[in-house]
DOGU-903646 format. One line per 8 residues: for each residue x negated, y negated, z of N, C-alpha, C. Coordinates in Angstrom, 1 decimal. Example, Ala and Ser with C-alpha at 12.3 -4.5 7.8 and 13.67 -1.06 7.14 Angstrom:
<rs>
-13.2,5.7,7.8,-12.3,4.5,7.8,-13.2,3.3,7.8  -12.8,2.2,7.1,-13.7,1.1,7.1,-12.9,0.0,7.9
</rs>
This chain:
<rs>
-12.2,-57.4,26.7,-11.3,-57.0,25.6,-10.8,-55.5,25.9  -9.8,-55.2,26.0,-9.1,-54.0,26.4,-8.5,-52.9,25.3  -8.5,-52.1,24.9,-7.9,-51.3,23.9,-7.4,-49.9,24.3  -6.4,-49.8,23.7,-5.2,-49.3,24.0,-5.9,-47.2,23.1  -5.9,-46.2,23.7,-6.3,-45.0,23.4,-4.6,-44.5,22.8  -4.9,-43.7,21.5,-3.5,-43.0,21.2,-3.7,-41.8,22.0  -2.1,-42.3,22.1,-2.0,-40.4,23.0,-1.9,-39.6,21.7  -2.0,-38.3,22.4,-1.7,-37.3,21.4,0.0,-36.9,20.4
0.1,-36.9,20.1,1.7,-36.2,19.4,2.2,-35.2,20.1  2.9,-35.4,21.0,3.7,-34.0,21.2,4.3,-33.1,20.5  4.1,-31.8,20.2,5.1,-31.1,19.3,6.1,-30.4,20.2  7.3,-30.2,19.6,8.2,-29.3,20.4,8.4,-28.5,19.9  9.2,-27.0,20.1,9.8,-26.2,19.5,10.4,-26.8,18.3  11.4,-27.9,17.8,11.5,-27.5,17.0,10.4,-27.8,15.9  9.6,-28.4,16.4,8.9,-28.6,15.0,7.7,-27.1,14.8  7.5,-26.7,15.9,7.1,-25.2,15.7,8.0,-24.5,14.8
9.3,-24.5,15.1,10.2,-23.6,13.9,10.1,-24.0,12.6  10.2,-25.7,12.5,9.9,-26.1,11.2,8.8,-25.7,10.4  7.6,-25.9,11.2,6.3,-25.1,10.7,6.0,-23.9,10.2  6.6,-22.7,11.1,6.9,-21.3,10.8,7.8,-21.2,9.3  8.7,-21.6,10.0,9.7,-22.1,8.6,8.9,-21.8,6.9  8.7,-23.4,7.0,7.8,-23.6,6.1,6.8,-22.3,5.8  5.8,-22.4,6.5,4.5,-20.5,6.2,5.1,-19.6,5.5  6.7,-19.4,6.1,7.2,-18.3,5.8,7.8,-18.7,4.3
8.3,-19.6,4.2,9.0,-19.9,3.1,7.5,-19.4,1.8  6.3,-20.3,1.7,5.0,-20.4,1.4,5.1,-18.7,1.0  4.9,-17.9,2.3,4.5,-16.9,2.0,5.6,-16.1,1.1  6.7,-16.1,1.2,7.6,-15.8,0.5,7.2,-15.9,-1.0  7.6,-17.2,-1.4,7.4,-17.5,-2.4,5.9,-17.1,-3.3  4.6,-17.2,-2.7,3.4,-17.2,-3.7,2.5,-15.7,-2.7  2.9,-15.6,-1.1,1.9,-14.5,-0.7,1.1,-16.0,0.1  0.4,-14.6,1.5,-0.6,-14.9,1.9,-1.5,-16.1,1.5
-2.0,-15.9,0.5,-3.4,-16.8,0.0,-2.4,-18.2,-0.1  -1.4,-18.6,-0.2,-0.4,-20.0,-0.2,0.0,-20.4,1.2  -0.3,-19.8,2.2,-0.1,-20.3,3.1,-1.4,-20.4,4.5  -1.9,-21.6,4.6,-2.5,-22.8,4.8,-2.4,-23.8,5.7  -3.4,-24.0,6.2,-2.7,-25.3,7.4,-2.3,-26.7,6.3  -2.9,-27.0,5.5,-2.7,-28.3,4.5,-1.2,-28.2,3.7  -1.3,-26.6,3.4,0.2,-26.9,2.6,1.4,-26.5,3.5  1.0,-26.0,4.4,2.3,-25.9,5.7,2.8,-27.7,5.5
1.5,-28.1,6.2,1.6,-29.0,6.6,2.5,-30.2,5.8  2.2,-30.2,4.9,2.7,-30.8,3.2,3.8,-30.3,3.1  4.1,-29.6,3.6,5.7,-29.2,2.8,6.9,-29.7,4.4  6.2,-29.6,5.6,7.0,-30.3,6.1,7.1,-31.7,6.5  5.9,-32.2,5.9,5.7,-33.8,6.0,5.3,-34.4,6.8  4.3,-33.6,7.9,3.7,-34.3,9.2,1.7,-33.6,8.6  1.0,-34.3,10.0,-0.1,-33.9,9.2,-1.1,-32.7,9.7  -2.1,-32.0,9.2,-2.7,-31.1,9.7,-2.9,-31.2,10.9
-3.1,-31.9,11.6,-3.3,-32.2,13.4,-2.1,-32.1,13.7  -1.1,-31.3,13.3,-0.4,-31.0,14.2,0.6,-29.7,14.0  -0.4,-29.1,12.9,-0.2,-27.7,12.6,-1.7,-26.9,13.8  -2.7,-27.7,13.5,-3.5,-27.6,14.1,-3.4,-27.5,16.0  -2.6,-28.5,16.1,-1.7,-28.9,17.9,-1.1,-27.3,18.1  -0.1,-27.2,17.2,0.8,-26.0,17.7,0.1,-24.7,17.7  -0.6,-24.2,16.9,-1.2,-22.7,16.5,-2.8,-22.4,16.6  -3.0,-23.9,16.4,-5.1,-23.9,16.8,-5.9,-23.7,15.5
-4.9,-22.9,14.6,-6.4,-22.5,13.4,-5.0,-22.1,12.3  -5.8,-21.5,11.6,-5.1,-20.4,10.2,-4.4,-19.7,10.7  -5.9,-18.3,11.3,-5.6,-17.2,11.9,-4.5,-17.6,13.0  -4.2,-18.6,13.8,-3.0,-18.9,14.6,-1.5,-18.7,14.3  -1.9,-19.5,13.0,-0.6,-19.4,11.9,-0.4,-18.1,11.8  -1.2,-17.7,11.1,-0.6,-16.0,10.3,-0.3,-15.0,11.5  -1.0,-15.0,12.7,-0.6,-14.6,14.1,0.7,-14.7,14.6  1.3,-16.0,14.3,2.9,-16.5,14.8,3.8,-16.0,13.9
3.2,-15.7,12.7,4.0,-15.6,11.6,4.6,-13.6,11.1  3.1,-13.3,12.2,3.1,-11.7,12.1,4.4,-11.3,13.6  4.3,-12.4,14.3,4.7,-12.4,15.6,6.4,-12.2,15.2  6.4,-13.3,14.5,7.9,-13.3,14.2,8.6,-12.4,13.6  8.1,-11.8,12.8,8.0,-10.3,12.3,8.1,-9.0,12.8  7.5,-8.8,14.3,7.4,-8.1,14.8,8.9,-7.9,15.6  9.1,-9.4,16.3,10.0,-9.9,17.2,11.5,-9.0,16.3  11.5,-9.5,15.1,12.5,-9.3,13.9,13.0,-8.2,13.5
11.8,-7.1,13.8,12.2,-5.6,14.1,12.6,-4.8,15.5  11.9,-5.9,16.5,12.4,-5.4,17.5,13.8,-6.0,17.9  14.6,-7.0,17.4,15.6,-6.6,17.6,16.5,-6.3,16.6  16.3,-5.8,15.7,17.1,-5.0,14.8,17.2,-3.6,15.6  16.2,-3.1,15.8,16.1,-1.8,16.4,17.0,-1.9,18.0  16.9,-3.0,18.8,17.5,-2.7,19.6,18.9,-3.3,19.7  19.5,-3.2,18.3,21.1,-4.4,18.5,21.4,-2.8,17.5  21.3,-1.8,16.9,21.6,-0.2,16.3,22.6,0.2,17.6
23.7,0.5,17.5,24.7,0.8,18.5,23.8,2.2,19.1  24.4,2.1,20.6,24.1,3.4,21.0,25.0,3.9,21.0  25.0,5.2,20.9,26.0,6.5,20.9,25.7,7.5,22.3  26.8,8.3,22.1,26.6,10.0,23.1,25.4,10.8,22.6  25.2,10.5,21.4,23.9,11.5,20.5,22.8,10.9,20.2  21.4,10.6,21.0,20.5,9.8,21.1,19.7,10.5,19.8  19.7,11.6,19.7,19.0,11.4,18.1,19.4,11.1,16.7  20.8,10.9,16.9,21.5,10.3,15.7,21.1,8.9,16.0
21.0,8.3,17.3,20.6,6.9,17.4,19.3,6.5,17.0  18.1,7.6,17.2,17.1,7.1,17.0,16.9,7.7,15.5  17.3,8.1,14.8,17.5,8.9,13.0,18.1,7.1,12.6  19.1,6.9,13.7,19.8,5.6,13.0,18.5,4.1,12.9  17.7,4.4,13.2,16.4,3.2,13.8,16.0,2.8,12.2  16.0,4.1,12.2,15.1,4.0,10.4,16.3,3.0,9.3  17.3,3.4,8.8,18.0,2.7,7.7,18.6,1.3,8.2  18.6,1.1,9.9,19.6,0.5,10.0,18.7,-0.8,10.7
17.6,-0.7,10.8,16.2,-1.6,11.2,14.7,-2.2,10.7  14.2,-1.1,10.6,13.3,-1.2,9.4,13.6,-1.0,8.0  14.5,-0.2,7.3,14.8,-1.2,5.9,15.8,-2.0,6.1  16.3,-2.4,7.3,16.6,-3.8,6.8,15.7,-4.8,7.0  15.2,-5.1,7.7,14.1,-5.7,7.8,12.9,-5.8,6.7  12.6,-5.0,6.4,11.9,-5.0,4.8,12.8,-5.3,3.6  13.8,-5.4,3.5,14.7,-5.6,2.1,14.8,-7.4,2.3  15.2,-7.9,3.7,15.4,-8.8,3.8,14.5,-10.3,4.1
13.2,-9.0,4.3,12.1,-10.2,4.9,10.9,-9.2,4.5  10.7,-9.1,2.7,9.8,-8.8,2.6,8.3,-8.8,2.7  8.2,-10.4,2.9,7.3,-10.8,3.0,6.9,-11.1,4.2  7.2,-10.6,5.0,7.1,-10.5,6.6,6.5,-9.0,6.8  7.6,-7.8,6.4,7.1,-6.8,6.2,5.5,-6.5,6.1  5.3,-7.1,4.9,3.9,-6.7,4.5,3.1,-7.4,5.8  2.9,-8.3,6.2,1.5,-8.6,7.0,1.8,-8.0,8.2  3.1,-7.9,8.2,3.5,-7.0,9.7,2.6,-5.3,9.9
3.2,-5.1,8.5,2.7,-3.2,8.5,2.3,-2.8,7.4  2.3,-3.5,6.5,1.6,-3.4,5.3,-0.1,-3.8,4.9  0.2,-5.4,5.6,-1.4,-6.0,4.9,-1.6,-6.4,6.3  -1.6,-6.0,7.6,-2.2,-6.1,8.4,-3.4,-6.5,9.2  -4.4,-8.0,9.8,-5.7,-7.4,9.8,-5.5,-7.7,11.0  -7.2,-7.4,11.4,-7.3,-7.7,12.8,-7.5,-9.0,13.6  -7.8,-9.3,12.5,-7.7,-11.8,13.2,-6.6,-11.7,13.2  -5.1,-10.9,12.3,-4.0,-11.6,12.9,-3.2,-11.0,14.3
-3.4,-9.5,14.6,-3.1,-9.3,15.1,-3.8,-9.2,16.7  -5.0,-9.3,16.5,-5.9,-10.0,17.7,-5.5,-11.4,18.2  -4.6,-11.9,17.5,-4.0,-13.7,18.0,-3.6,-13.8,19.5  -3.7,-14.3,20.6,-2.6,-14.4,21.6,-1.3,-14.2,22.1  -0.8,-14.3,20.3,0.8,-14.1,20.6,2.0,-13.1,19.6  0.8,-12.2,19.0,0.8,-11.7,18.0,1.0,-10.3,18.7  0.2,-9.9,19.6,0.5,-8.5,20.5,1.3,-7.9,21.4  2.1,-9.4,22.0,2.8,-8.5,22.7,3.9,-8.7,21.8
4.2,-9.2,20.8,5.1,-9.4,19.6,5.1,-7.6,19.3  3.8,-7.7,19.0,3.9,-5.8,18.6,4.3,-5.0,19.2  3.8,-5.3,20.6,4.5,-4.1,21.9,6.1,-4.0,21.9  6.5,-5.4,22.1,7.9,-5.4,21.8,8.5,-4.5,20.6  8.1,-4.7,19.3,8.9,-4.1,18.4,8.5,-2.0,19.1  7.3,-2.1,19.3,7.3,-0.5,19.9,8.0,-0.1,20.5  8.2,-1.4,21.8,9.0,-0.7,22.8,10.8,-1.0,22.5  10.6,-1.2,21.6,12.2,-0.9,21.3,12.2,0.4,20.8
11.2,0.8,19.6,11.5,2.7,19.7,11.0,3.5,20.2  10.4,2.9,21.7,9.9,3.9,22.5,10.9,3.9,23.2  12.2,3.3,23.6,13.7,3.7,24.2,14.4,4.6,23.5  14.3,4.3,22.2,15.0,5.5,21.5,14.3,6.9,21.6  13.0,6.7,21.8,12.5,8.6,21.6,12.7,8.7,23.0  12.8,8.4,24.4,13.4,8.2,25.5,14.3,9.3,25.3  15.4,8.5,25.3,16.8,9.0,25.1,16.3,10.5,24.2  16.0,10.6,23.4,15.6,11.7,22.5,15.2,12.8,23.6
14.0,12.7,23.9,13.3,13.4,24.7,14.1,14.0,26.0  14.9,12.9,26.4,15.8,13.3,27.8,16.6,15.1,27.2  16.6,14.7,26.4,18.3,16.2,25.8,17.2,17.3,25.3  16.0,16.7,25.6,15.1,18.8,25.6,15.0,19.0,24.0  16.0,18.6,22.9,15.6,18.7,21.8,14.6,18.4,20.8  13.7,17.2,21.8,12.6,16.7,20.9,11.5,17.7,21.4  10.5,18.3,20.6,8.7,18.5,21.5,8.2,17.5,22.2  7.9,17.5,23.1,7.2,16.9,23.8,5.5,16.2,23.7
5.5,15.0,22.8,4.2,14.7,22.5,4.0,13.3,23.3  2.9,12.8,23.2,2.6,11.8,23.4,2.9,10.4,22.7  3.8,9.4,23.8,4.6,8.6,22.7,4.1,7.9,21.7  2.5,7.1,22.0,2.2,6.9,21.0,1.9,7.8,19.3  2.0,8.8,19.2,2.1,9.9,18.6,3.5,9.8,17.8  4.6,9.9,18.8,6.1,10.1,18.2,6.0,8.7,17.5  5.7,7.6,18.0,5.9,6.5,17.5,5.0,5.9,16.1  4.0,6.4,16.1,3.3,6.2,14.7,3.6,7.2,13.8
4.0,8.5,13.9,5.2,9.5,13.1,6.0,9.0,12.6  6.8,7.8,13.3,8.4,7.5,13.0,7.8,6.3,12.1  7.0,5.3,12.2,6.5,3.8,11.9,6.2,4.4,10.6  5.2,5.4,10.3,4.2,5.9,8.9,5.4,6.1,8.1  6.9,7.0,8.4,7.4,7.7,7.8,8.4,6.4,7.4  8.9,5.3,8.0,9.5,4.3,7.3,8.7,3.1,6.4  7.8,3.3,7.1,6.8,2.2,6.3,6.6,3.0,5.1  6.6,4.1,4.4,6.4,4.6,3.7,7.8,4.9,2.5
8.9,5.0,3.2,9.9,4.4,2.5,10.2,3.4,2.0  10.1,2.2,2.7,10.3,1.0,2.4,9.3,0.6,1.3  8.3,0.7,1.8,6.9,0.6,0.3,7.7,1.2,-0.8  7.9,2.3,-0.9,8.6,2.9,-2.1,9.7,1.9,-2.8  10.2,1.5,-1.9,11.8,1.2,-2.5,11.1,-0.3,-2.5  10.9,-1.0,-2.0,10.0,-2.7,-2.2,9.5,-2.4,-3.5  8.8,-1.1,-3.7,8.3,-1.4,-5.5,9.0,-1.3,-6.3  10.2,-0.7,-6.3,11.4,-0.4,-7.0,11.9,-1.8,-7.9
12.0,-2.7,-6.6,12.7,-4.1,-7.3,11.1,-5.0,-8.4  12.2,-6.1,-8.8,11.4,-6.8,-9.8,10.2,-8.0,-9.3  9.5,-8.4,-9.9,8.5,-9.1,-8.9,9.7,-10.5,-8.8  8.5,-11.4,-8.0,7.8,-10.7,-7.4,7.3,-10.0,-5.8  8.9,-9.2,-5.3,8.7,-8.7,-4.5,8.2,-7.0,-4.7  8.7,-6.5,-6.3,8.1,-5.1,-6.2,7.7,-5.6,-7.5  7.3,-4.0,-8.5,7.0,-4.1,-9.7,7.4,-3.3,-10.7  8.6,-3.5,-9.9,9.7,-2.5,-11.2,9.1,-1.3,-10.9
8.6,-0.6,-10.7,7.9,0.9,-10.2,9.4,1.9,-10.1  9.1,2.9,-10.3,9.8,4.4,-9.9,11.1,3.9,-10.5  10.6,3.7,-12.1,11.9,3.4,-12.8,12.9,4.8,-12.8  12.6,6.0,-12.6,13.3,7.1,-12.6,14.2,7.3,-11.6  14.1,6.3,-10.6,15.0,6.4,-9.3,16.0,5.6,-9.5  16.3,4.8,-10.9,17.2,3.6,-11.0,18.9,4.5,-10.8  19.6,3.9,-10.0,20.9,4.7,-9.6,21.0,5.6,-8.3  19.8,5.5,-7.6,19.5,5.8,-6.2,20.2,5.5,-5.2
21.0,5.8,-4.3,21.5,5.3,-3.3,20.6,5.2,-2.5  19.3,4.6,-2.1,18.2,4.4,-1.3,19.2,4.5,0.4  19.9,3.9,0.7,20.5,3.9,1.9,20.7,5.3,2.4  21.6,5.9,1.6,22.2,7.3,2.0,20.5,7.8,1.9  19.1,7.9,1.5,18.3,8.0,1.4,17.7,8.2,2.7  17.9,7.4,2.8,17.1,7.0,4.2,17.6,7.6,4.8  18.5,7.3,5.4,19.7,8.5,6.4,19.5,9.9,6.2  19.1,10.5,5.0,19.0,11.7,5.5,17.6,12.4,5.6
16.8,11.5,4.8,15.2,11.5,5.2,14.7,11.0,6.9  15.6,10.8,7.5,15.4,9.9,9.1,15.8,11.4,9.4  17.4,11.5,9.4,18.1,12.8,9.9,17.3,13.9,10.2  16.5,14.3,9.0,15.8,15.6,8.4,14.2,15.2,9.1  13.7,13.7,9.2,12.5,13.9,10.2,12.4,13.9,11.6  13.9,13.5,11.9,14.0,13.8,13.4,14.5,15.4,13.8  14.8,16.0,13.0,15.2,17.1,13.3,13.7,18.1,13.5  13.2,17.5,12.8,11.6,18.9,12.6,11.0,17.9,13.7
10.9,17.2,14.6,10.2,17.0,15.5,10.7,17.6,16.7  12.1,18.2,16.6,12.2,19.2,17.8,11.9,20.8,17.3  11.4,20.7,15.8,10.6,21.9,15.6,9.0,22.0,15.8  8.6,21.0,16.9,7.4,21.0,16.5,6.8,21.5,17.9  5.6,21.1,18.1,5.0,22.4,19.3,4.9,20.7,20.4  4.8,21.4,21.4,4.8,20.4,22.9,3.0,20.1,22.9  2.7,19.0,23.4,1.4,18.5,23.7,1.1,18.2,24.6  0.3,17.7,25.4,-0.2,17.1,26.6,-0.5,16.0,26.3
-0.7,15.2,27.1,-1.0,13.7,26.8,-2.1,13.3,27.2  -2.7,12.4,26.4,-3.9,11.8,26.4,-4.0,10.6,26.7  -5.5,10.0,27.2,-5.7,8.6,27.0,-6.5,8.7,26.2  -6.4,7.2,24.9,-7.1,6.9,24.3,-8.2,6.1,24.5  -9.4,5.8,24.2,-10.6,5.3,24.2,-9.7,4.2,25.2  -11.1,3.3,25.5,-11.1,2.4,26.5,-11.1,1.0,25.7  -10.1,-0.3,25.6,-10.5,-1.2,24.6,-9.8,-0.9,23.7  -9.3,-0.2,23.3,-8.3,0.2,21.7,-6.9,-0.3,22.3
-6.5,-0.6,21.2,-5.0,-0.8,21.0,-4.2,0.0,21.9  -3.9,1.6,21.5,-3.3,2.5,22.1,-3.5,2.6,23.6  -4.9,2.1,24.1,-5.2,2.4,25.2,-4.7,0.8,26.5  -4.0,0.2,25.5,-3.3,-1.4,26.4,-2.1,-0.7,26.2  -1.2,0.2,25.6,0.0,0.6,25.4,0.1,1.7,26.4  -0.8,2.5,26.8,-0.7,3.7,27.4,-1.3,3.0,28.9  -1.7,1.9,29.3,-2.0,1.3,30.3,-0.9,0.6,31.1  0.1,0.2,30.0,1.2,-0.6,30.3,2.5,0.4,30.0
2.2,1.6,29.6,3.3,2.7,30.3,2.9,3.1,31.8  1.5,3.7,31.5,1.2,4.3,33.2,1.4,3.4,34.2  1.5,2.0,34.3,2.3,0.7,34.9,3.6,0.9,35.3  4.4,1.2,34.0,5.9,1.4,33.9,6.0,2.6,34.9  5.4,3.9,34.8,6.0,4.9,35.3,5.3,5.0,36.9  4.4,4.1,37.3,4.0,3.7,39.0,4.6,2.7,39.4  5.4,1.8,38.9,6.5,1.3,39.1,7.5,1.4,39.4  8.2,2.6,38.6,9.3,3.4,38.5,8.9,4.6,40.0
7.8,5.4,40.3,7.8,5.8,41.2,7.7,5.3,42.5  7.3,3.9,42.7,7.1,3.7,43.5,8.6,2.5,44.6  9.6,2.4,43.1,10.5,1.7,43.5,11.5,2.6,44.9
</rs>
């Protein structure tokens, strides 16, 4: 008597997008705690073995889902016109990338830079998702740095400066609106041009970083975050010398 073994299900791209899709929709609508391998899976109509096939776990999911997020800022930031004046370009990073990106994909925002952990961003495909959105504004402080007007610090430095000071915007103005994306907060700002805001709060913090003093550069601890970023510049620039 012979019997026949099922093969596995193939998933393809698109049913990965359908999936994400879905998470995202989930998280949109209820948050975090609503998105699930069971109700992913239920809402696009195939079964947990194959949310399970594509991503491996939960934490895989919320990893792809932080990923896409990441990806979403990094090209906002890098589709910002360049100009002759690289610190108007990298001033332009702020209103014209990350709050759009947070106005439009709030709920991306938050696990991205807001509710953050480290099972999601420890995922496989979740980090270089991150590196990417850095290294889009590690070109712009580039360009900055070239014209002598910026201080000279270490990029990770310029770049958690610039991340703190938008992320801290955008929080603001996300609580502004009604739930349940904000909570009606800073009713006293109602008639704000938050845009023109931004623009001259970017303007005004790029300007005091060529008021600021020059540094040396560091490496950070061994195993940390910073220290896979500053490993994969010192790469870049023995690369660069040795072409």
């Amino acid at each position: 008597m012979s019997s026949t073994m099922a093969r596995p299900t193939k998933h393809d791209e698109n049913t990965r997008e359908a999936l994400l899709d879905a998470a995202e929709a989930l998280l949109a609508a209820r948050g975090p705690d609503a998105v699930s391998v069971r109700s992913v899976a239920d809402k696009v109509g195939v079964s947990t073995r194959a949310v399970y096939s594509v991503f491996g776990s939960k934490p895989g999911l919320m990893g792809a889902l932080a990923a896409r997020g990441f990806h979403r800022l990094a090209d906002l930031v890098n589709s910002v016109p360049v100009t002759s004046d690289p610190l108007a370009d990298l001033a332009a990073a702020g209103p014209c990338a990350f709050r759009v990106f947070a106005l439009e994909r709030p709920h991306l925002f938050r696990i991205t830079y807001d509710q953050i952990s480290e099972e999601t961003y420890s995922q496989p495909e979740t980090y270089p998702a991150l590196f990417a959105s850095f290294s889009a504004l590690e070109s712009r402080f580039n360009r900055a740095l070239e014209t002598g007007r910026l201080a000279k610090r270490p990029m990770v430095e310029l770049v958690f400066m610039y991340h703190s000071f938008c992320c801290g915007l955008a929080t603001n103005e996300l609580s502004t609106l009604p739930p349940p994306v904000g909570a009606n907060f800073w009713k006293v700002a109602q008639g704000v041009d938050f845009k023109a805001l931004w623009e001259d709060a970017l303007a005004a913090f790029v300007r005091g970083l060529g008021a600021g003093r020059n540094r040396v550069s560091y490496l950070p601890p061994v195993g940390s975050t910073n220290s896979k970023i500053a490993a994969v510049e010192q790469a870049g620039r023995e690369d660069a010398g040795g072409a």
